[in-house]
LUMFI-94669 format. One record per residue (C-alpha): chain; y, x, z; residue number from 1; residue in three letters. Coordinates in Angstrom, 2 decimals. Layout:
<sites>
('A',(Y,X,Z),NUM,'ALA')
...
</sites>
This chain:
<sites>
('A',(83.01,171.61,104.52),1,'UNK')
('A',(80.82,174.25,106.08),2,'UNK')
('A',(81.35,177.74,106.33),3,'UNK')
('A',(79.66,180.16,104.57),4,'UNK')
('A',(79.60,182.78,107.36),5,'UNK')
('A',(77.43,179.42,109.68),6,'UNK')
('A',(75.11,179.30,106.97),7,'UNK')
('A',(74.24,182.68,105.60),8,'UNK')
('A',(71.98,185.19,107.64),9,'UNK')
('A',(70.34,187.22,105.31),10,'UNK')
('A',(72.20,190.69,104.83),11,'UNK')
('A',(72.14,190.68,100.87),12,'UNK')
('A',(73.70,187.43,100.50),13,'UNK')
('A',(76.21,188.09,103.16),14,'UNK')
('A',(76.88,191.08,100.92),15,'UNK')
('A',(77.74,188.61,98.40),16,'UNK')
('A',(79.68,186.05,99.87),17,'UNK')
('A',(81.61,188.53,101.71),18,'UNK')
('A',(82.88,189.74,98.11),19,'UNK')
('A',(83.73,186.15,96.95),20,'UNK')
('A',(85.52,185.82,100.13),21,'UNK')
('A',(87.31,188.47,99.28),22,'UNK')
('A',(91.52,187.21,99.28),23,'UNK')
('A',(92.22,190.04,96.99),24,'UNK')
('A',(90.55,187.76,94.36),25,'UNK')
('A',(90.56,184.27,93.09),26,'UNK')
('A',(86.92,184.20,91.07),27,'UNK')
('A',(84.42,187.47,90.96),28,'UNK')
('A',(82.17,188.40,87.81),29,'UNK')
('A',(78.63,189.28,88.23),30,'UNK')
('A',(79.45,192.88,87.62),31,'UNK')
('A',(82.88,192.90,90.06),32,'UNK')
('A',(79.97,191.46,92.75),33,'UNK')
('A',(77.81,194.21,91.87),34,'UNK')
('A',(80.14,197.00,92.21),35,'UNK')
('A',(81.26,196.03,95.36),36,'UNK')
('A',(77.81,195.17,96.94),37,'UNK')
('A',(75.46,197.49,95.34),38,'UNK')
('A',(73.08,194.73,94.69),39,'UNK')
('A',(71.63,194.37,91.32),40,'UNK')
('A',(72.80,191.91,88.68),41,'UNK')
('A',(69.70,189.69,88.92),42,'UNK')
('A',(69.50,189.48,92.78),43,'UNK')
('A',(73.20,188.84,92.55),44,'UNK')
('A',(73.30,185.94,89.90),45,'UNK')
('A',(69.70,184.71,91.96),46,'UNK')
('A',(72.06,184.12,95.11),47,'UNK')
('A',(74.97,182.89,93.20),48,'UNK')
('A',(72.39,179.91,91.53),49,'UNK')
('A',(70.73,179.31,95.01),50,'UNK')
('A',(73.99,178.04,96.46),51,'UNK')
('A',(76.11,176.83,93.37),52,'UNK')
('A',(76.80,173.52,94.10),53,'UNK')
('A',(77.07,173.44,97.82),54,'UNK')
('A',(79.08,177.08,98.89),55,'UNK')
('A',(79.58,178.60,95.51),56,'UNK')
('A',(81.05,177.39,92.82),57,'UNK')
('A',(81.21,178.45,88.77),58,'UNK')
('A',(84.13,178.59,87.03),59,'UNK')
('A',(84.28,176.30,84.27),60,'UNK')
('A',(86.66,178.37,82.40),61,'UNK')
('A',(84.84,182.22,81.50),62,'UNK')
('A',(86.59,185.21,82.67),63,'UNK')
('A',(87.07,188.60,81.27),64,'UNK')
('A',(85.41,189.13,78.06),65,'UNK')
('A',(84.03,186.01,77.89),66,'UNK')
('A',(81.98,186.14,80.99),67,'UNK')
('A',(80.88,183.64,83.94),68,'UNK')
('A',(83.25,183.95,86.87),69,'UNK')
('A',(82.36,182.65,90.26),70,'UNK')
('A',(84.45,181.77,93.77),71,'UNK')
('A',(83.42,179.96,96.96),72,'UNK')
('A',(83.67,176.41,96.76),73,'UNK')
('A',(86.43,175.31,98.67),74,'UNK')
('A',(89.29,172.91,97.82),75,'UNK')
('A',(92.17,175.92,96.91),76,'UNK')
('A',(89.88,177.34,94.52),77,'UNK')
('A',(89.36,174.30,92.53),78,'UNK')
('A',(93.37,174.07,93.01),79,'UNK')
('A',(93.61,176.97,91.20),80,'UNK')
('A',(91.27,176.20,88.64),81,'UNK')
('A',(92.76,173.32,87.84),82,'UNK')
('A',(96.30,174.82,87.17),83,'UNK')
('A',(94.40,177.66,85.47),84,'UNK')
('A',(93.41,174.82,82.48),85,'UNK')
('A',(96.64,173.23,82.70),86,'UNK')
('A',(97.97,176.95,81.61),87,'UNK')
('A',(95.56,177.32,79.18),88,'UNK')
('A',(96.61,173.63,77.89),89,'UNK')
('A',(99.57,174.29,77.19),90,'UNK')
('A',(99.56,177.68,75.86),91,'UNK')
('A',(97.76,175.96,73.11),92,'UNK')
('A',(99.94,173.30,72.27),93,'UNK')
('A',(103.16,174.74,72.58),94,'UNK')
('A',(102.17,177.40,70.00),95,'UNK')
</sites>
């Protein structure tokens, strides 16, 4: 899988990815990105959709209050993700 850092040149979105690469945190909201990089929402979430797919990757499960939650796309994230909706699974049938 290729690095982000061989990829990206352009200072805002290194702004971005370097806050997704963050180790402090597993997935990032819009508004976590923001306050970190200064960017603004829009710019942000325009980055975020330009490489979803191929170096960023959505969380299928929303974060905080409901909101869209993104990481980079490597293979501990989707680890991580995974055994995020096998908590969630069970939390609901255990009730």
């Amino acid at each position: 899988m290729t690095s982000w850092k061989d990829v990206i040149d352009n200072p805002d979105e290194r702004k971005v990815f370097e806050v997704l690469a963050d180790p402090k945190w597993d997935f990032r909201t819009i508004d976590g990105i923001r306050k970190v990089s200064g960017l603004p929402n829009d710019e942000i979430l325009s980055i975020l959709n330009k490489y979803e797919g191929n170096l960023v990757r959505k969380s299928d499960i929303p974060g905080p209050q409901g909101k869209d939650i993104y990481t980079l796309k490597t293979d501990k994230a989707e680890t991580q993700e995974l055994l995020a909706k096998l908590r969630t699974f069970i939390s609901k049938t255990v009730r």
